[in-house]
C-alpha positions as CSV (number, residue, x, y, z in Angstrom):
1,X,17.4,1.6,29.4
2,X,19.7,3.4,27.1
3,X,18.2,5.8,24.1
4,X,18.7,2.6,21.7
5,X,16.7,0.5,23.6
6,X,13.8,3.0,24.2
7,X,14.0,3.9,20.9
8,X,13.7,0.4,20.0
9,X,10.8,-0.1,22.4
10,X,8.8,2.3,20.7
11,X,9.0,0.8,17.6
12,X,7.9,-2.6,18.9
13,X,5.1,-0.9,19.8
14,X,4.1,0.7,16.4
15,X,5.0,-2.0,15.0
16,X,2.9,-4.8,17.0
17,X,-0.1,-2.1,16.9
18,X,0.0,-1.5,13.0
19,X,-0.1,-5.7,12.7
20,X,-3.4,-5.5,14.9
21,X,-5.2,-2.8,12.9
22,X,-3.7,-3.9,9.4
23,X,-7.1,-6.5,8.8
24,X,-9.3,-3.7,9.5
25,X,-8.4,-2.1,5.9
26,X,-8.0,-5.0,3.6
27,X,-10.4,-4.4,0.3
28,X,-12.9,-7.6,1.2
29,X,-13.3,-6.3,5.4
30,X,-14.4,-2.8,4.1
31,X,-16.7,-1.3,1.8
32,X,-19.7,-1.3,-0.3
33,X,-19.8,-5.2,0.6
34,X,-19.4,-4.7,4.4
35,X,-22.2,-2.0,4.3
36,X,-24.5,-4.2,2.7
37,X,-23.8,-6.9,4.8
38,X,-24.5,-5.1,7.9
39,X,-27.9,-3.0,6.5
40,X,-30.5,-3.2,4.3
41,X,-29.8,-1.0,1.4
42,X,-32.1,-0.4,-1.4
43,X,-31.0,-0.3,-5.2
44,X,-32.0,3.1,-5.8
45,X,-29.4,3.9,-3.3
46,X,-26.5,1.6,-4.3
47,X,-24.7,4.5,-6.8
48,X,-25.0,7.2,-3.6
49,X,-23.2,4.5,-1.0
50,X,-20.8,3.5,-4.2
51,X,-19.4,7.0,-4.4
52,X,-19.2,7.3,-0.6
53,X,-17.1,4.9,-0.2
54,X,-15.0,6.5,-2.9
55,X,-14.6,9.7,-1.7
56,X,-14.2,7.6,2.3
57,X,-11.1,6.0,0.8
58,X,-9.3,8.9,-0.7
59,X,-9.7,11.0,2.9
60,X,-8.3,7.9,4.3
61,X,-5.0,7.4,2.1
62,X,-5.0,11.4,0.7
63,X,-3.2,14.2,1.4
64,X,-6.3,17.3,1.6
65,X,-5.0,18.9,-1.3
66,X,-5.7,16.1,-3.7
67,X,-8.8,15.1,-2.4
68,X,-11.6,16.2,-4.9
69,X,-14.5,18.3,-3.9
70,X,-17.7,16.5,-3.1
71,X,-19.3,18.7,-6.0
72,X,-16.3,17.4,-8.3
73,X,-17.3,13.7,-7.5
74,X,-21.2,13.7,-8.1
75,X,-20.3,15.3,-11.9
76,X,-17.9,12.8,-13.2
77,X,-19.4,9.5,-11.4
78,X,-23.1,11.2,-12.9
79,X,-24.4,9.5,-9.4
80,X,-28.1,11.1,-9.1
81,X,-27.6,12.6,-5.8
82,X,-27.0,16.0,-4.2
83,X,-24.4,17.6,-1.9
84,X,-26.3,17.0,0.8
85,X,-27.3,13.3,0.1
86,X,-23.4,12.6,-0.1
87,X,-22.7,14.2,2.9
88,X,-25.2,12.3,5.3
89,X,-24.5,8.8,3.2
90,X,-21.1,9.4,4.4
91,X,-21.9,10.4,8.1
92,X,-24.2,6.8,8.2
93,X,-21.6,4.5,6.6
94,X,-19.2,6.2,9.3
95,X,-21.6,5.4,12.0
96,X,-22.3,2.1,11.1
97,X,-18.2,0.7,10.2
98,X,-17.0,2.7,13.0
99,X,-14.6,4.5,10.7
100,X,-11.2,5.5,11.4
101,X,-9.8,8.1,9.1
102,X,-6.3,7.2,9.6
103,X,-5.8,3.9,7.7
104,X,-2.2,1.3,8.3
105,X,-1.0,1.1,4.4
106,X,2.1,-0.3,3.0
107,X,3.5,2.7,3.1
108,X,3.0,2.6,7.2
109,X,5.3,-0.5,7.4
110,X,7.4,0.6,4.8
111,X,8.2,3.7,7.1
112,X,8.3,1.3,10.2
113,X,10.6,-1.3,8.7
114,X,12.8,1.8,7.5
115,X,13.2,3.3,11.1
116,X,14.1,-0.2,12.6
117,X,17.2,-1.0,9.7
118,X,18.2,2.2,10.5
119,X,18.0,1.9,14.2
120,X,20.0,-1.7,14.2
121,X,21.9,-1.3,11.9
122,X,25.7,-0.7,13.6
123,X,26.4,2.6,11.9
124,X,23.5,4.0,12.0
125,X,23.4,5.8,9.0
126,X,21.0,6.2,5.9
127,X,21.7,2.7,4.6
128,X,18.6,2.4,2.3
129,X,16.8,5.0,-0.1
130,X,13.9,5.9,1.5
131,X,12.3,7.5,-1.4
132,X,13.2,5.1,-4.0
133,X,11.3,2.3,-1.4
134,X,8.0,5.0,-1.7
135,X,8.7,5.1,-5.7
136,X,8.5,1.2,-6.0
137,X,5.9,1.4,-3.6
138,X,3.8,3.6,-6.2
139,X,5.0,1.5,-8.9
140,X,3.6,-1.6,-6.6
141,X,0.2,0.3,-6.3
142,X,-0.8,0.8,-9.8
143,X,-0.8,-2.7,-10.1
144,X,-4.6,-4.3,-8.9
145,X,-2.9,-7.4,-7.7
146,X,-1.0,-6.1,-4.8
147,X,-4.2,-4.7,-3.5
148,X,-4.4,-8.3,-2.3
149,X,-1.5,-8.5,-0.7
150,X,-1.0,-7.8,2.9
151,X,0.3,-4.1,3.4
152,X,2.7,-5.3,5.6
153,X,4.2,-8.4,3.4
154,X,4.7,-5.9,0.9
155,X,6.5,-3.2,2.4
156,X,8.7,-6.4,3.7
157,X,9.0,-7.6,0.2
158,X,10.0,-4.0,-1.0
159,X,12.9,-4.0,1.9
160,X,14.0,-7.6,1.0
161,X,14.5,-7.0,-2.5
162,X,16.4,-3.4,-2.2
163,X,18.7,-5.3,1.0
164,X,19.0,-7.2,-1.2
165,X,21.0,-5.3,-4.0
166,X,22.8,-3.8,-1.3
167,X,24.6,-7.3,-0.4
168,X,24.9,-6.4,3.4
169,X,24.8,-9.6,5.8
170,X,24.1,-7.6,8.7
171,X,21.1,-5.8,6.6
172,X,20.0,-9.2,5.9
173,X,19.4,-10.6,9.6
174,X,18.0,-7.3,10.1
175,X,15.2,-7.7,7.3
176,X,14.9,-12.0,8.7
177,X,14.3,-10.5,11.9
178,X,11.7,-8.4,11.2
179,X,9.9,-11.1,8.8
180,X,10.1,-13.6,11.9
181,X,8.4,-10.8,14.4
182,X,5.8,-9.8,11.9
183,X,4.9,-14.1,11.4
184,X,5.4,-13.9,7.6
185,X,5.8,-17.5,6.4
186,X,8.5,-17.8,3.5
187,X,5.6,-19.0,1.4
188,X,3.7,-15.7,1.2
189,X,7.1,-13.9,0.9
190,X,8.4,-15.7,-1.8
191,X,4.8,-15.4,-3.6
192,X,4.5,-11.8,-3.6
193,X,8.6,-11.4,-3.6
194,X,8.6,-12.5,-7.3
195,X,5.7,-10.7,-8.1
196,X,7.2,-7.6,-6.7
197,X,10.3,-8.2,-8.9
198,X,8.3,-8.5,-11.9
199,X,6.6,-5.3,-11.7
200,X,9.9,-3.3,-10.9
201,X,11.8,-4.8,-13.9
202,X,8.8,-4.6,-16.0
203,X,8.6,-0.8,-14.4
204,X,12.4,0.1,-15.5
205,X,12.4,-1.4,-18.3
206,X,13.6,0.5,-21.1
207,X,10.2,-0.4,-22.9
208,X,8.3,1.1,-20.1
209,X,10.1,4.4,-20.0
210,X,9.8,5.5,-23.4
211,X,7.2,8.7,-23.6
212,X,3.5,7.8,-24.2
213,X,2.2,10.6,-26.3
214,X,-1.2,9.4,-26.7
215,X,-3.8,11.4,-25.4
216,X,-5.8,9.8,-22.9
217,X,-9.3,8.8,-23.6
218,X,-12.6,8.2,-20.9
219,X,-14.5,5.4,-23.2
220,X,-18.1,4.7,-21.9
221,X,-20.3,2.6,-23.5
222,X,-23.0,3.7,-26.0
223,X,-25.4,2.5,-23.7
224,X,-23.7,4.7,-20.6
225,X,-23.0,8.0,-23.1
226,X,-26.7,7.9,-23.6
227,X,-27.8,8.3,-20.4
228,X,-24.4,11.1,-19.3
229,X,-26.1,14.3,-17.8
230,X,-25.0,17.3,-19.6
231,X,-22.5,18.3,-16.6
232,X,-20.3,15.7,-18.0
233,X,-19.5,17.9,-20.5
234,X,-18.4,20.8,-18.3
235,X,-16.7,19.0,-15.8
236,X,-12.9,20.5,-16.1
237,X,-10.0,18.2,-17.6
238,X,-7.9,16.4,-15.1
239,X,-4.3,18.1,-14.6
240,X,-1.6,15.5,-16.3
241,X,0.5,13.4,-13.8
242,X,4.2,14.0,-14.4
243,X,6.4,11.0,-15.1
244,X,9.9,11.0,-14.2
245,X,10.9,7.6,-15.9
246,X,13.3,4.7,-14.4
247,X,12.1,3.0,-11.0
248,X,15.6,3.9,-9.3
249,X,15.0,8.2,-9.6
250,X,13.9,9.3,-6.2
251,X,10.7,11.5,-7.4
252,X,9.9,9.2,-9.8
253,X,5.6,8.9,-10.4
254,X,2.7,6.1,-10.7
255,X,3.5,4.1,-13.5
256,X,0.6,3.4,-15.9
257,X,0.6,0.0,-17.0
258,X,-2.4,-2.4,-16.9
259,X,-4.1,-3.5,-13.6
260,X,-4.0,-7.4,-13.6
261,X,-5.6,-9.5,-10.8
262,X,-4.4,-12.3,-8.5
263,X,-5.2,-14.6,-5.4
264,X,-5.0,-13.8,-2.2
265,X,-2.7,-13.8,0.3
266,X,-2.8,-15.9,3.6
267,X,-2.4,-13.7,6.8
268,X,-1.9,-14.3,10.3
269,X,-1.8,-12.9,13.5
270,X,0.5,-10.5,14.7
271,X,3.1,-11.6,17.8
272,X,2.9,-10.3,21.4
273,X,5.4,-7.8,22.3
274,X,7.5,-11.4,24.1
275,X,7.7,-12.5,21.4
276,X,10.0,-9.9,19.5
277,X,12.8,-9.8,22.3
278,X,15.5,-9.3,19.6
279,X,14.3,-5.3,19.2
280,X,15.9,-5.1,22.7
281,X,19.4,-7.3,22.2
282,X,22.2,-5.2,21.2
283,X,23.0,-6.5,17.4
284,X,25.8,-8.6,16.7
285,X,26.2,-9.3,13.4
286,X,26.7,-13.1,12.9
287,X,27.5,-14.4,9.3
288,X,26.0,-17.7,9.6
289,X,24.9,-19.2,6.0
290,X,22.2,-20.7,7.4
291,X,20.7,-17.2,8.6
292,X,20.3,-16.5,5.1
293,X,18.2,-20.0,3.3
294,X,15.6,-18.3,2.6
295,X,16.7,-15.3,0.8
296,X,19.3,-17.7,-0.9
297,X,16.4,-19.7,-2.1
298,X,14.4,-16.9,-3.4
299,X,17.3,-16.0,-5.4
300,X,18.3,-19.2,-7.0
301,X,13.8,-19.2,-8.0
């Protein structure tokens, strides 16, 4: 087996593994819901297991330095609770989910689908912008709807779309490829596809990248600012997040428009390492039309 192949092995594996884990870490299989599904929680304890599951998630898709301190977290959420409390909350609901604190994100496939263009494509060179894929990721994530989506549809929507500016046949039966291993009907991909689109034109648009120089505002209720503990006061303000502007800049940051909601997206199993034999046939690029109907079709939506 030449270096290709075993290089190409490996990623069949990754791949096929991050396809198993990838239900584990969709919002409706973990949680607050899950835990009270699985236990008998009391009221009085609902705000303590709320910000657990917080502070869970951000060790889960956070690099340590931007986690906040547990001290940090009981201030701002004003959860009734101590140090302690938080700390054994977070020991049960680990106990109980089984939790692993390495989750599969987009940003997972994304990397994944990155290394296999690059490792079957013929000149095996940096053919796609890795970091403008993570800034439209970002973009992506700031929006609640894509929450829904499966991580893996859209890191393959993300690829699609930028293969698709790069008009590169052999790029394209690459990227159909990959959709066929990872059983991504055209139907979700053409859903979240134009979604995706939306939000990156809406993202670059020149409307969207003119400064905001309002200050930014917590409103709480009347009902909520009665009842704040005086340590809201002292907690410390939040460093400003740096914005770099268009979509297409390769450090560009979160963009800040409004969350939205949507519907859910099907899933399906992922395919048995059989099943994917094309990781292991050297590529010939083939310019068949038909290879292409689907991404044709999207384009003419």
């Amino acid at each position: 087996m030449d270096h290709t192949s075993n290089e190409a092995f490996k990623l069949l594996k990754q791949l096929n593994l991050h396809l198993e884990l990838e239900s584990k870490y969709q919002p409706r299989e973990k949680g607050l819901i899950l835990i009270e599904s699985t236990a008998e929680v009391k009221p009085k304890h609902l705000s303590c297991i709320g910000v657990c599951c917080f502070q869970l998630a951000a060790k889960v898709v956070e690099e340590d330095c931007n986690i906040p301190s547990v001290h940090d977290v009981i201030r701002i959420s004003q959860c009734k609770c101590t140090v302690s409390d938080m700390n054994r909350m977070e020991k049960i609901i680990s106990e109980k989910l089984h939790f692993e604190f390495k989750a599969t994100t987009a940003l997972t496939f994304l990397h994944l689908y990155h290394t296999v263009v690059l490792c079957h494509s013929s000149k095996r060179k940096e053919v796609l912008n890795l970091d403008k894929l993570e800034a439209q990721l970002k973009a992506c994530n700031c929006r609640l709807i894509f929450s829904k989506a499966k991580p893996s549809v859209l890191a393959l929507c993300l690829l699609t779309l930028e293969v698709e500016t790069l008009k590169s046949l052999e790029l394209f039966e690459i990227a159909l490829r990959v959709q066929k291993h990872s059983k991504v009907n055209d139907e979700d991909m053409l859903y979240w596809r134009e979604l995706v689109s939306k939000c990156l034109a809406d993202y670059s648009s020149p409307e969207c990248c003119k400064p905001d120089h309002k200050k930014l505002v917590w409103t709480v209720s009347r009902r909520t600012a009665q009842n704040l503990h005086n340590s809201y006061y002292s907690v410390p303000e939040l460093p400003t997040i740096p914005e770099c502007g268009r979509i297409n800049e390769s450090e560009s940051e979160d963009s800040c428009e409004e969350m939205s909601s949507g519907e859910d997206s099907l899933g399906s199993s992922p395919p048995s390492d059989l099943e994917a034999s094309f990781f292991f046939d050297n590529y010939q690029p083939r310019l068949k039309r038909l290879s292409f109907v689907p991404f044709v079709a999207m384009n003419n939506l």
